[in-house]
N, C-alpha and C positions, 0 to 999 in steps of 0.2 A: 524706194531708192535710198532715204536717208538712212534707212535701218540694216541695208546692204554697204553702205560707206562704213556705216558705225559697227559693225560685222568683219570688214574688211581690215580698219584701224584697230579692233583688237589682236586680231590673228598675226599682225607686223609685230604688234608692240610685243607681244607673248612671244614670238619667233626670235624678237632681237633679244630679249631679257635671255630667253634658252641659248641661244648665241654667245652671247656675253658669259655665260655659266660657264660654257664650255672653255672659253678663251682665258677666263682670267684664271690664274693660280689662285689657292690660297697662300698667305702669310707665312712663315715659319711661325712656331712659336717662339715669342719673344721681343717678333718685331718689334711690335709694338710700346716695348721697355723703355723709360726713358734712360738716357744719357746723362751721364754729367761730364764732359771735357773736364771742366776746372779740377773736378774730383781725380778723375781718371789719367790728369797728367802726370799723377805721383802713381799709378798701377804697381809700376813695377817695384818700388821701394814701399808699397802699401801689401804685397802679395802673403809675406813669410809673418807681419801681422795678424794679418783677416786670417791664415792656416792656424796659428795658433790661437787665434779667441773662437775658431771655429772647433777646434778640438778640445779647449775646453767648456766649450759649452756643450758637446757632445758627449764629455765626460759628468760631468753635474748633475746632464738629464738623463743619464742612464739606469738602467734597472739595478742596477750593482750600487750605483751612487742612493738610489732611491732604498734600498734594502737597509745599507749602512745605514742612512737616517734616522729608519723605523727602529734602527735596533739598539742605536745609544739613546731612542727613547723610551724605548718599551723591556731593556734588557739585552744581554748577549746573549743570550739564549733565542731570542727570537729569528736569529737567523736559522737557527736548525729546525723551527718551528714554520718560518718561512719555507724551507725545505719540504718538509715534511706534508704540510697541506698544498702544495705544488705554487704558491707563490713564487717564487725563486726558483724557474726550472735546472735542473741537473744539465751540465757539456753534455753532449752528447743526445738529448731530450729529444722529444718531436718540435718544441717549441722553439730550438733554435739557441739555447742558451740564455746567456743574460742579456744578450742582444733582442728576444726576443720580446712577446707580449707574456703577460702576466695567465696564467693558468691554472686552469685545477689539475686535479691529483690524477684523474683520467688520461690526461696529456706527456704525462711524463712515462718516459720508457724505461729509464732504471731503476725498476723500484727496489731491485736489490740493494742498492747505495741508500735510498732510502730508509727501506728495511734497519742497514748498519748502521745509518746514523741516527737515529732512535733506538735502537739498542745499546748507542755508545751514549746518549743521552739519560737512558734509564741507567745503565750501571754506574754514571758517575754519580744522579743520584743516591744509590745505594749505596755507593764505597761513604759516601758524607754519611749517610745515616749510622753507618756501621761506627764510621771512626768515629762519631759524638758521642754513640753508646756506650763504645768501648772509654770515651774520653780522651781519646787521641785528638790529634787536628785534622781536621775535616782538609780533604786535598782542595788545591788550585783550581777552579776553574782550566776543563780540557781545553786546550788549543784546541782542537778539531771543532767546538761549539762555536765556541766565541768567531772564530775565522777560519772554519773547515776547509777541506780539500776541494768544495765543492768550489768555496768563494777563489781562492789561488787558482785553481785552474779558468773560472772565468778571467781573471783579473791577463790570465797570460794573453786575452784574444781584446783585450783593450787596446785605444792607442793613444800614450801616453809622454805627452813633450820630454824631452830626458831620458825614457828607459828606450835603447837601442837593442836590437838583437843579440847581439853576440856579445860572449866576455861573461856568459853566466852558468851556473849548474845549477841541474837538480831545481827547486821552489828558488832560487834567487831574482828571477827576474819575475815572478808572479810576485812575491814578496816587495817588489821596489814597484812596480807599478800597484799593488794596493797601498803602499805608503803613501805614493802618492794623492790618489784618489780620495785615502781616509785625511790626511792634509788639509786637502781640500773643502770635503765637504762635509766632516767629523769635528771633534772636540780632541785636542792635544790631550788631553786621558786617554782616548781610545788609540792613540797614533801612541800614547808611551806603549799603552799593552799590548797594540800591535806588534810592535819592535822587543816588547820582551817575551813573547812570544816566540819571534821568530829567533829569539836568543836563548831559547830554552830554558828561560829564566835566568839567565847570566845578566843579571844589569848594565856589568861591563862589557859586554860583549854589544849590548844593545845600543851604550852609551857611542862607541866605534860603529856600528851600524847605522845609525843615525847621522854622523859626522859625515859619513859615505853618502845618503839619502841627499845632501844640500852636495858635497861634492860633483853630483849625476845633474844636480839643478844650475852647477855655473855657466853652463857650456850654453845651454838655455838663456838663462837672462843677458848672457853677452852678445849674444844672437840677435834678443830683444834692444840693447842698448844701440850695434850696432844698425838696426832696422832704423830706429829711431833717428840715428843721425842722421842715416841718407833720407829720412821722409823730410826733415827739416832743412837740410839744404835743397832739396825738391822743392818745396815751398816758399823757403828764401828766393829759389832765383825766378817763383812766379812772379812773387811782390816784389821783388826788384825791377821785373820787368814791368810790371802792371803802372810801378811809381816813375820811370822812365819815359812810360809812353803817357802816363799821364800828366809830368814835367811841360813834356811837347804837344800836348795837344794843343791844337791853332784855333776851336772854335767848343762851344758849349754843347753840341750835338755829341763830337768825340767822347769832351770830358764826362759827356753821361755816362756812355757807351762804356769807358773804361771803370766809371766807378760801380756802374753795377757788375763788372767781374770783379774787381775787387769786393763787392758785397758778395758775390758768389763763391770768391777765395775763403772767405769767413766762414761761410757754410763749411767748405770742405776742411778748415780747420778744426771745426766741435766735430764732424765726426774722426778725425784725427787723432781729435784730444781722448774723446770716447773712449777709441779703440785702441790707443795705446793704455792709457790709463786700466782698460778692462784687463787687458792683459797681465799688466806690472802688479794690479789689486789681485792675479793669482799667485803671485808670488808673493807682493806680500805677506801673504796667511800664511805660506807656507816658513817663509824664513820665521816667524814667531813660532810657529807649530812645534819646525826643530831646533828652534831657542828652548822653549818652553819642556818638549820633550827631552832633549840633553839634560835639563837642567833638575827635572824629575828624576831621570835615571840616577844622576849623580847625587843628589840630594842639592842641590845648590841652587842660586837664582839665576836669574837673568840676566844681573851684568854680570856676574862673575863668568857663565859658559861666552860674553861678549867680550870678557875684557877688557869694558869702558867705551867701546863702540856707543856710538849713538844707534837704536834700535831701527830698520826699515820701518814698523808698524806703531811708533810712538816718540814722543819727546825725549824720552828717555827710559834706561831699561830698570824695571823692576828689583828693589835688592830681597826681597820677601824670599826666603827658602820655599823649593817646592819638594813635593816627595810622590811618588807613585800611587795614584787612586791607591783605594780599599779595592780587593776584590769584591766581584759582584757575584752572587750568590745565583743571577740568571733573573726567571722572568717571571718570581713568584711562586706560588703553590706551596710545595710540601716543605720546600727550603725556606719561603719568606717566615711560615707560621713557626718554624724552629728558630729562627732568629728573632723574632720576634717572642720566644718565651723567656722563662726569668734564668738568670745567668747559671750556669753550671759552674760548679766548683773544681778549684785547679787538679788536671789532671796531674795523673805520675807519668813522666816521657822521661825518653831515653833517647840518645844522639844516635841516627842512625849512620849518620856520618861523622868526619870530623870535624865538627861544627865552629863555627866563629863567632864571639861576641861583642857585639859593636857595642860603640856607647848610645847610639843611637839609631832609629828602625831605619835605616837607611845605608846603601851598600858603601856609600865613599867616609861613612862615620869612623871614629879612630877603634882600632882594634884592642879590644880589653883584656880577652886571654880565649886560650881554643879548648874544646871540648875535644875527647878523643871520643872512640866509636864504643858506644856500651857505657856511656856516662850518662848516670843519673840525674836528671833535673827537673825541679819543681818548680813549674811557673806562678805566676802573680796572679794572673786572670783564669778564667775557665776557656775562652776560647783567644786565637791569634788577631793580631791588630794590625788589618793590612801585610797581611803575611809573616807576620813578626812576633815569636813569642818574646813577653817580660818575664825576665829572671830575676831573682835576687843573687845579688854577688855580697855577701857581706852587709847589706845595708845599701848598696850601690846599685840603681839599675843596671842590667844588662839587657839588648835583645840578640835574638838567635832567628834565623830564620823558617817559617815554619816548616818547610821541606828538609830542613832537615833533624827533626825531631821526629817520634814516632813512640806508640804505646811501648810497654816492655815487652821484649820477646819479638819485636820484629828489626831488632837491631841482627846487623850478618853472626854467623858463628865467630870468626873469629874475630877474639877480643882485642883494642886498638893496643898497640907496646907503648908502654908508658915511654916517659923522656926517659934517657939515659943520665945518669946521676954525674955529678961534676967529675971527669977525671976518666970517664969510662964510655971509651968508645965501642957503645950498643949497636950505635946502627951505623949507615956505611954513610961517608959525605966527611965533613968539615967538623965540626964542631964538638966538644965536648962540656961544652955551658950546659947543656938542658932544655936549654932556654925557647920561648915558644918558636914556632916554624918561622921560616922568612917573610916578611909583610906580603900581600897579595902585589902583583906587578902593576904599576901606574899607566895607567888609559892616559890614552894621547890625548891631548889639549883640542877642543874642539877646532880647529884651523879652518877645518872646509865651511862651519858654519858662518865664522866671523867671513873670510873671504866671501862667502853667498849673502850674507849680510851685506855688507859691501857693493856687493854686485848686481842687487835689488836695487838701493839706491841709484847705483848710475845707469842703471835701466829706465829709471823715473824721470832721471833728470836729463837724461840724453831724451828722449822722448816727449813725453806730457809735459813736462816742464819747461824745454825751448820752444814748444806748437805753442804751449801756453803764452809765451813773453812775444811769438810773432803775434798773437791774436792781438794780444794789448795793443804792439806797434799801430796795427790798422786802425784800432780801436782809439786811437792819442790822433793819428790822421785825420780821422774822421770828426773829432771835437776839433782840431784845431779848422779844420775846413767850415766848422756850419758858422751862420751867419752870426749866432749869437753868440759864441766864441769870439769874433771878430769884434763885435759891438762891446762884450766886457774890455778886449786889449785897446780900444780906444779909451778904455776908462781906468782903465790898469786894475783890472780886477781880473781877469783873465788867469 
C-alpha cells in the first residue's frame, strides 16, 4: 500500500512540473539585465554620446584600422602585400570586404585586381632600379601602394562621425573618411602622406585639404559640446533634487535612503565622465594630427599653423619646425639592400619641368630662382633627401624637387623660352623685366584648424569637465557630512 501511495505521489508531482512547463512562458532575452534608473535618467541627453564612442570604437577595431597599424609598422608596402596574400580582402570579395574576417588567397574573388596590383608593385620596383642605373631619381613611392584603390573603396562603406553622404566626387569622400581613420589610429606622418597623396603631391593643395579635414570635424565636436551640456544639466537637476529632498528629510531611515542615491548619482557620473571624455580623447588626436600635419606640409610648427592658440592635446604648442617624412622606400628586399649600399655619385639631371628652387626642402621655403624645362643641373648628393634634390647655386644651397628633375633626354621636346630680355616683349602678359615668374599663390591660413582647436576644447569643458566639478560637489558633501569632519570643525582644523 505504502509503495502505491509513494507511486501515486510521483505521478502528481511529474504531472504538475509537466503542467507548470507548459504554462509558464519563457523570459525575453534581456529580462533579466539589470537597470539603473539613476543612470538611465539622463538616456536621452546620454544617447548621441554612447552613438559616437560606439562608432568610434567600431572604427579602431576594424580590419581597415587593423591593416593601417601593420603597415606604418612593417612599411607601406605592406598593404599591397596584405592584399596580395588575401589578408585584406578585395570590395567586392567572398569575404565581405573589410568588414569581413581575415582570409586567405583562396577566398578572394578578384584576383584580377590582384593580379594588377602586383604587377603595379613589380614595375614600380623596376622603374627605381632603372632610374638609379641610369642615375636619375628613383620615383615616389605609388599612391596606389602606399593607399590603393582597394583601401578608398573600403574606407567609402565605413561609418565615419563627420563624413556625410552628399557634397562629394569621385575618391573624395573615401579620401576624408580614411583621413579620418589614419588620424585616429596612425602617426601624423602617415596622415601628411595621406593628404599628399591625395594632393598629387601638391603640398599646397594638401595643406587646404587638411584645413577642410578639421572643417568636416566642427560640426562633430559642437554636437559633442552641446551633448555635454544637456547630460550636465540632467544631472544637476538630479543632485538638486537628491540635496532638496535630503535638506527635508524628517528621520534617519529616509536620509539613508536618499544618500545612497546620491552614492548611486556618483556611479552614474564616472561613467559620464568616461564616456564623454572617451569621446573628446578622439578628438583630441585628431586636432594635433591636423596641427601637426598642416604644419608639415607647410614646413612650419605648431604654433605658428595655431597662431598662439593654446593646443587641445598640450600646455602649449610646439615652436620646433616640422617637414614631411622621408619617403619610404616600402617593406624591404631589393629596395632596402640598394639603400643601404655606398652612396652613388652625383647624377647629371635635367629639369623636366619648370622647376623651383627653394632655400630650403620644403614647399613654403623662399623662392631662389626657377629653372626652365631642359636646364642642366648638377646635384650635391648622388640620391634625393626626402624628395628634394641639393644644388649648388654659386656657393648657395638650393633644393628642387625631385619630381621634377629627370636624367638627360627625358626632358619634353620642346625647349623652355628663355626670359624675354629688358625692353622686349617676348611673350604675351605684363612685363618686360625678365624677371622670374610671379611668386606661387598663398594657401589660406589654416582657419578651420585653429576654429576645431577651439572647439575640442569646449567640447571637453562643456562635458568632462562640468560632470567632473558635479562629482567634486557630492564629493565636498560627503566629507562635510561624515563624522570626522564634524569632529575636526569642533576643533577648527576642518
Amino acid at each position: 500500500m505504502d509503495q502505491m501511495r509513494a507511486n501515486r505521489r510521483l505521478r502528481l508531482t511529474v504531472s504538475a512540473i509537466a503542467l507548470l512547463g507548459l504554462c509558464v512562458q519563457p523570459l525575453p532575452a534581456g529580462a533579466y539585465a539589470k537597470t539603473d534608473p539613476v543612470l538611465d535618467a539622463c538616456s536621452t541627453e546620454r544617447a548621441p554620446l554612447v552613438k559616437l564612442d560606439t562608432d568610434y570604437k567600431e572604427l579602431k577595431h576594424s580590419k581597415m584600422s587593423q591593416a593601417i597599424g601593420e603597415g606604418i609598422k612593417q612599411g607601406g608596402l605592406f598593404l599591397a602585400k596584405g592584399v596580395m596574400s588575401g589578408n585584406i580582402p578585395l570590395p567586392g570579395s567572398h569575404s565581405g570586404g573589410f568588414g569581413g574576417g581575415f582570409g586567405g588567397l583562396a577566398a578572394m574573388s578578384p584576383l584580377g585586381a590582384v593580379a594588377g596590383l602586383a604587377a603595379q608593385q613589380a614595375a614600380q620596383q623596376q622603374a627605381q632600379q632603372q632610374a638609379q642605373q641610369n642615375g636619375g631619381a628613383p620615383p615616389q613611392q605609388s599612391a596606389g601602394v602606399a593607399f590603393g584603390q582597394d583601401m578608398l573603396s573600403g574606407a567609402m562603406n565605413l561609418n565615419v562621425p563627420g563624413i556625410g553622404g552628399g557634397g562629394y566626387g569621385g575618391d573624395a569622400k573615401a579620401y576624408a573618411a580614411l583621413a579620418v581613420l589614419v588620424a585616429i589610429v596612425a602617426t601624423a606622418e602617415a596622415y601628411a602622406q595621406l593628404k599628399e597623396q591625395e594632393a598629387g603631391g601638391d603640398l599646397k593643395k594638401a595643406s587646404y585639404n587638411i584645413d577642410q579635414d578639421a572643417a568636416r570635424q566642427l560640426a562633430v565636436t559642437h554636437e559633442i559640446a552641446d551633448s555635454g551640456t544637456a547630460l550636465v544639466e540632467c544631472r544637476s537637476r538630479q543632485l538638486n533634487d537628491i540635496n532638496t529632498r535630503l535638506a527635508g528629510a524628517s528621520n534617519d531611515k529616509d536620509r539613508k535612503a536618499i544618500k545612497r542615491e546620491r552614492t548611486e548619482l556618483q556611479g552614474a557620473l564616472k561613467k559620464d565622465i568616461d564616456l564623454t571624455g572617451g569621446v573628446v580623447d578622439q578628438h583630441v588626436g585628431m586636432a594635433k594630427t591636423f596641427t601637426q600635419g598642416r604644419a608639415m606640409t607647410d614646413g612650419t610648427s605648431e604654433a605658428d599653423v595655431l597662431g598662439g592658440q593654446t593646443p587641445a592635446y598640450a600646455t602649449q604648442a610646439n615652436t620646433s619646425r616640422l617637414s614631411m617624412p622621408k619617403a619610404s622606400g616600402g617593406g624591404g628586399g631589393a629596395g632596402a639592400t640598394q639603400q643601404a649600399a655606398a652612396p652613388a655619385p652625383p647624377p647629371s639631371l635635367v629639369a623636366i619641368k619648370a622647376a623651383t628652387v627653394r632655400a630650403a626642402p620644403v614647399a613654403s621655403a623662399a623662392v631662389l630662382m626657377n629653372f626652365p624645362v631642359g636646364r642642366e643641373v648638377k646635384p650635391k648628393s648622388g640620391q634625393p633627401d626626402g624628395g628634394w634634390w641639393e644644388v649648388d647655386l654659386g656657393g648657395q644651397s638650393g633644393y628642387v624637387r625631385a619630381s621634377e628633375l629627370g636624367p638627360p633626354g627625358s626632358a619634353p621636346v620642346q625647349v623652355a623660352t628663355a626670359a624675354p630680355a629688358p625692353g622686349k616683349g617676348g611673350a604675351k602678359g605684363k612685363g618686360g623685366k625678365g624677371a622670374a615668374p610671379p611668386p606661387p599663390p598663398v594657401v589660406a591660413g589654416p582657419s578651420n584648424i585653429r576654429a576645431y582647436n577651439q572647439s575640442v576644447i569646449a567640447a571637453r569643458d562643456q562635458g568632462k569637465g562640468r560632470l567632473s566639478s558635479l562629482m567634486t560637489d557630492i564629493q565636498t558633501s560627503q566629507k562635510r557630512e561624515s563624522i570626522f569632519y564634524a569632529w575636526l570643525s569642533q576643533w577648527g582644523l576642518g
